[in-house]
C-alpha positions as CSV (number, residue, x, y, z in Angstrom):
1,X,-2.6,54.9,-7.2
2,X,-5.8,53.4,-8.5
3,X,-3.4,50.6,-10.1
4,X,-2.3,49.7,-7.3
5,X,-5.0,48.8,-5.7
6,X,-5.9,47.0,-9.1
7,X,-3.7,44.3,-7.7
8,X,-5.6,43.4,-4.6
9,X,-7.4,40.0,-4.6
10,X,-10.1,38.4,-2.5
11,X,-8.5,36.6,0.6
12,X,-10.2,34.1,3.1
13,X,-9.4,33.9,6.6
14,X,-7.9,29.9,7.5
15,X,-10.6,29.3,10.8
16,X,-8.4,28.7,13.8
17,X,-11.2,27.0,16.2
18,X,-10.1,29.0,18.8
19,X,-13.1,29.0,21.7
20,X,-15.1,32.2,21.6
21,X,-16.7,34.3,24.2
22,X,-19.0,37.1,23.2
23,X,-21.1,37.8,25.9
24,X,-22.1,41.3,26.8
25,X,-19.8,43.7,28.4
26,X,-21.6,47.0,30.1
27,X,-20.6,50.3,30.0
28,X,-18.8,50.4,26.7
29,X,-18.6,53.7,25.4
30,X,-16.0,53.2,22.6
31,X,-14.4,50.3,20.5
32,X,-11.0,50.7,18.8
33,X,-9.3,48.3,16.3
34,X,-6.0,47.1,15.2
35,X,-5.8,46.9,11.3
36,X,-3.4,44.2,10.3
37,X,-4.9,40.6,11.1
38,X,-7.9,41.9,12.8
39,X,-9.8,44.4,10.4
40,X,-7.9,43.3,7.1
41,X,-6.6,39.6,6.4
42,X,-3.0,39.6,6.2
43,X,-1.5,37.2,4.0
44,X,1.8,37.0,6.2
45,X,-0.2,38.0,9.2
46,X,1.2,41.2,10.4
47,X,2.4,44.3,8.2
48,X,6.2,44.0,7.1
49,X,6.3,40.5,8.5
50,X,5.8,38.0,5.1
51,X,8.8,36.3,3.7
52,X,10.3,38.9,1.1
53,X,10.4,37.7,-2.2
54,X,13.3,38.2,-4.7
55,X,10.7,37.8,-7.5
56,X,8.7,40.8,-6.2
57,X,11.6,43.1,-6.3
58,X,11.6,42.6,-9.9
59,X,8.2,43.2,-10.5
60,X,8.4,46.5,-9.1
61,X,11.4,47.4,-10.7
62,X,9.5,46.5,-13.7
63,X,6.7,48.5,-12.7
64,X,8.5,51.2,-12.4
65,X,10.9,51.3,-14.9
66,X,13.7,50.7,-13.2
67,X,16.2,49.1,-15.5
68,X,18.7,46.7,-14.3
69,X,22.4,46.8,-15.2
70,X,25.1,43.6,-16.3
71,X,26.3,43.4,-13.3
72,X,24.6,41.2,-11.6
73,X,22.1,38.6,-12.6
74,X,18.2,39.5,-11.8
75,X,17.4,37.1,-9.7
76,X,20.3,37.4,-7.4
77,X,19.9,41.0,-8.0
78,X,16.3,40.8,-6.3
79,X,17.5,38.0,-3.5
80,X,20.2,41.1,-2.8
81,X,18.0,43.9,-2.8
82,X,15.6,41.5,0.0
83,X,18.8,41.5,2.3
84,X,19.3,45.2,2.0
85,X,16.0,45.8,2.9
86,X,16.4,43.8,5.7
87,X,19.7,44.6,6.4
88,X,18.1,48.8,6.5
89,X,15.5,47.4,8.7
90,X,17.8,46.4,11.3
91,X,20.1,49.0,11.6
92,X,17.0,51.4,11.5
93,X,15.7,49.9,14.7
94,X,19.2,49.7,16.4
95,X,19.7,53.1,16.1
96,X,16.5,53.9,17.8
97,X,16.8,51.9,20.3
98,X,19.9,53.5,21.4
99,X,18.0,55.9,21.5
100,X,15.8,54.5,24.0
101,X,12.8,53.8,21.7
102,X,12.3,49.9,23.0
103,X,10.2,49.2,20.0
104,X,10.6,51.4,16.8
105,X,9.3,51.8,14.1
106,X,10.9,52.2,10.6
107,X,10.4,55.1,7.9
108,X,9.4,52.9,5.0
109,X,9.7,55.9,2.1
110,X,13.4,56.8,3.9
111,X,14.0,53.1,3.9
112,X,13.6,52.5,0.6
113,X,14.9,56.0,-0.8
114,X,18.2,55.1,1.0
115,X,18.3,51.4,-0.6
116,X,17.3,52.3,-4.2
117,X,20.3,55.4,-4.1
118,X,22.4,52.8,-3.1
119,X,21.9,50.6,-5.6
120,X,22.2,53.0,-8.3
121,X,25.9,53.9,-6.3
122,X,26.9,50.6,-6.6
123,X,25.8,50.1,-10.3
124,X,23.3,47.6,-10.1
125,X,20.2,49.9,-11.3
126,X,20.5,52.5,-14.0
127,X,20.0,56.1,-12.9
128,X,16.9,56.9,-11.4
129,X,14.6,59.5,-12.6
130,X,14.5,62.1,-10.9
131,X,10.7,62.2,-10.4
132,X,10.3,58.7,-9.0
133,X,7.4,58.2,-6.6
134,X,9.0,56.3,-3.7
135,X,6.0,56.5,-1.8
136,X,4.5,54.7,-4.5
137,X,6.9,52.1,-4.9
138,X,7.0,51.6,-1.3
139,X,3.3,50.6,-1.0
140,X,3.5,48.4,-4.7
141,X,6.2,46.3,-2.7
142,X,4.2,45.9,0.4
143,X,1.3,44.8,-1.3
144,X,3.0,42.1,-3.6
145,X,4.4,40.9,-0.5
146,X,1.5,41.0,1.6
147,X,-1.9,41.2,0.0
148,X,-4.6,42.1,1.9
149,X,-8.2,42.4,2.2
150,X,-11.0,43.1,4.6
151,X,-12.1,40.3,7.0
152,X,-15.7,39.1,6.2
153,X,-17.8,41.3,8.0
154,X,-16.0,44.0,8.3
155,X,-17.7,46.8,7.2
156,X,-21.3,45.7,8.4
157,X,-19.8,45.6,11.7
158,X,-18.3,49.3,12.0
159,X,-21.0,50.7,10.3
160,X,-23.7,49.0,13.2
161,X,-21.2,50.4,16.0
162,X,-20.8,53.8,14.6
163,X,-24.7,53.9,14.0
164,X,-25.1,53.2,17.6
165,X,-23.2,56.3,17.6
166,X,-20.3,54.9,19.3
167,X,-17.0,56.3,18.6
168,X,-14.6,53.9,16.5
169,X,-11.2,54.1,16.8
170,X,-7.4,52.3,15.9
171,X,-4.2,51.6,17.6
172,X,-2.2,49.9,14.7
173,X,1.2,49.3,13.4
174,X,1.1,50.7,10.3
175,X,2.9,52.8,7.3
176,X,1.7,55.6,5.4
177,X,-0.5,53.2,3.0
178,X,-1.8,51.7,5.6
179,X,-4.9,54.1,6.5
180,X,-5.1,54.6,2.4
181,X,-5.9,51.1,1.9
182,X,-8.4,50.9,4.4
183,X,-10.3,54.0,2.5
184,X,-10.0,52.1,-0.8
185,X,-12.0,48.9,1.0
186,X,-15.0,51.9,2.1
187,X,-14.5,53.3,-1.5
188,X,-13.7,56.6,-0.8
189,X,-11.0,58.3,-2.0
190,X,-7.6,57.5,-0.3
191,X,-5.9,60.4,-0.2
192,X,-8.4,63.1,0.2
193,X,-11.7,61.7,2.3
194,X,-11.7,60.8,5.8
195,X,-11.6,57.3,6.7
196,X,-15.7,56.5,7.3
197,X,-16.9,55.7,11.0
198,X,-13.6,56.6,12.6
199,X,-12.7,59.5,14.9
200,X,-10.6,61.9,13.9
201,X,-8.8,62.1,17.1
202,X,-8.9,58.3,17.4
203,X,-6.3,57.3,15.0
204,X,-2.8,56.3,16.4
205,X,-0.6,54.4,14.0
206,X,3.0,53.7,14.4
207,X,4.6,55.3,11.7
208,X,3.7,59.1,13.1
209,X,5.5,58.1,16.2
210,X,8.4,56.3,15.0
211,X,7.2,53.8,17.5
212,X,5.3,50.5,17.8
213,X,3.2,48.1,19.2
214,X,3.5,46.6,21.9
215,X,4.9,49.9,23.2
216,X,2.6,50.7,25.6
217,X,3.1,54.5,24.6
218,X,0.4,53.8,21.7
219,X,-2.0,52.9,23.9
220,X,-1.6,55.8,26.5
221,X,-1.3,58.6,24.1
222,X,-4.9,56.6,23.0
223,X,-6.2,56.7,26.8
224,X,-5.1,60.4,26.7
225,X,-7.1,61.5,23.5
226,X,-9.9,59.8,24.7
227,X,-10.1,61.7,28.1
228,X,-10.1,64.9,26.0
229,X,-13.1,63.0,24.8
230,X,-14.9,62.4,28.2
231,X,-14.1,58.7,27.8
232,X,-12.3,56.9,30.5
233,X,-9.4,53.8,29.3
234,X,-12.0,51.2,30.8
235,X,-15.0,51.8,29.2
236,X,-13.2,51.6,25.8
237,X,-13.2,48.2,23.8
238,X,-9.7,47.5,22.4
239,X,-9.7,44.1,19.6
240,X,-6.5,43.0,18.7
241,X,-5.5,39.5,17.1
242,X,-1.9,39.3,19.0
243,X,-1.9,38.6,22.7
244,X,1.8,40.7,23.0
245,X,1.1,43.8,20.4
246,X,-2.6,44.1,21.4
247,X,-3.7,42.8,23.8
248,X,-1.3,43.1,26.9
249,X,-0.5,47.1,26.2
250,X,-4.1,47.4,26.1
251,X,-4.9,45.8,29.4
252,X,-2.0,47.8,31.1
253,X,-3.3,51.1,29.3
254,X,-6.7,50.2,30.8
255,X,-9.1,49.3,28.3
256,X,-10.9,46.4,28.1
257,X,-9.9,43.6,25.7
258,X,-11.3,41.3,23.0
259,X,-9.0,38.9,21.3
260,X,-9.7,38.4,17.9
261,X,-9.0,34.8,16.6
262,X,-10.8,34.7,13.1
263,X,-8.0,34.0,11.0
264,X,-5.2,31.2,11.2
265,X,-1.9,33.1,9.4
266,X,-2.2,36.6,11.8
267,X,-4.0,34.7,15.8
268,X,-0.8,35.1,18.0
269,X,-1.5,33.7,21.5
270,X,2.2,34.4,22.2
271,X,2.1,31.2,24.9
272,X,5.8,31.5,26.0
273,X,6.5,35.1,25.6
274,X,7.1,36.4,29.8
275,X,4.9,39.5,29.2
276,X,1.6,37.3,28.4
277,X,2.2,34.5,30.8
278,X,-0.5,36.2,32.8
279,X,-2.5,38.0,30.0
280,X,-6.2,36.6,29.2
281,X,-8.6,38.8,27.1
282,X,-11.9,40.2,28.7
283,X,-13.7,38.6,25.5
284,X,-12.7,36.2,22.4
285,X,-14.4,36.2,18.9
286,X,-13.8,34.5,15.9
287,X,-15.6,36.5,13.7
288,X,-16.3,40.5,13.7
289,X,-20.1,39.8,14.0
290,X,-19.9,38.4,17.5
291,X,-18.5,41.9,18.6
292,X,-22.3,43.1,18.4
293,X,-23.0,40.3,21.0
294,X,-20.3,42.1,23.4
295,X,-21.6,45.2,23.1
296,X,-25.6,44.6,23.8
């Protein structure tokens, strides 16, 4: 796993000017994040949501030893494996929402399982061992596709929240990997510790539920686990960078809101989208620091 994370570079959020407004909110008795664009830099802004890359297929075939047959040459073979991944991706969610999921949310390790059989049925990859870690090769081809790293600021931030000893929590869309790469960033073991500063019972993330953001179910099962807590919706802090997955839900759930706007590729203000015609964030930051203002 360790080699994986090898791969990860230093990323630098692209400022987006976008006007801030951190003054202090009372009664705040808990502060949850999203992950992707808000607490890491996302080098296609959102998880799942870069450009895939035919030249990254390889790679991970590579890595893996997954040898390529004749049939095909590898650079149309990878451009064709892209479109089946898509092509999975689609039907995944159309099946779901027939089954009335309005928003669902894929089983990456399925996904990929299903696509690399397939290959291997229709002769373009050589057997597959039998012990291949697809989990593994999942998160390798997320992470040549969309590197990430933690916005500046970051850490100093939680850890001043959680020393106040306010509960930290996250609403994210997410895959398995995603919580692991957040542990690696704390340097703590991935699959074994806890991740630092959050509650336990605060952790939603979309690939549990089979369903995403903005589903607004995310953000009640959230308002339920945190009256179990003693914590009302509205005196819970929800920061989000996208105005649709974050930051409407949130408001409907409840919770107060603070648009985060610190980095260029993931700020989506969503202008002409019907469901945020009317929706303005309680607060706006461009950098995690300013969320100390908000909460003195």
């Amino acid at each position: 796993m360790q080699l994986l994370f090898n791969r990860i570079k230093r990323l630098e959020p692209i400022p987006t000017g976008h006007e801030v407004n951190d003054s202090p909110l009372s009664g705040i008795k808990a502060v949850l994040f999203d992950i992707y664009g808000t607490l890491l830099i996302s080098a296609s802004g959102d998880i799942g949501s870069s450009h895939w890359k035919g030249q990254s297929v390889l790679e991970v075939f590579d890595e893996f030893n997954i040898n390529l047959c004749n049939k095909i040459d590898s650079e149309a073979l990878g451009l064709h494996v892209v479109h089946c991944f898509e092509d999975a991706i689609l039907s995944s969610h159309q099946k779901s929402k027939e089954k009335g999921l309005p928003y669902p949310e894929i089983d990456i390790i399925t996904l990929w399982t299903s696509i690399l059989l397939q290959l291997q049925n229709d002769g373009f990859i050589d057997t597959l061992a039998n012990d291949l870690p697809y989990h593994k090769f999942a998160m390798s081809f997320e992470l040549y596709n969309n590197p990430v790293y933690p916005m500046p600021g970051m850490k100093s931030c939680l850890e001043d929240i959680h020393n106040r000893g306010i509960p930290l929590g996250v609403i994210s869309n997410a895959q398995y990997f995603t919580p692991m790469i957040l542990k690696h960033f704390f340097d703590v073991n991935p699959i074994c510790d806890p991740l630092p500063f959050f509650h336990e019972r605060l952790q939603v993330y979309s690939f549990t539920l089979e369903r995403a953001k903005p589903d607004i179910y995310l953000y009640q099962l959230m308002a339920q686990n945190l009256r179990e807590l003693g914590l009302r919706p509205h005196e819970c802090l929800y920061v989000g960078n996208d105005l649709l997955n974050d930051i409407s839900p949130a408001a409907e759930a409840g919770f107060k809101t603070v648009l985060f706007a610190g980095d260029e590729r993931s700020l989506r203000l969503r202008k002409d989208h019907p469901r945020c015609l009317d929706c303005k964030p309680d607060r706006s930051i461009i950098d995690l620091s300013q969320l100390i203002n908000i909460l003195d």
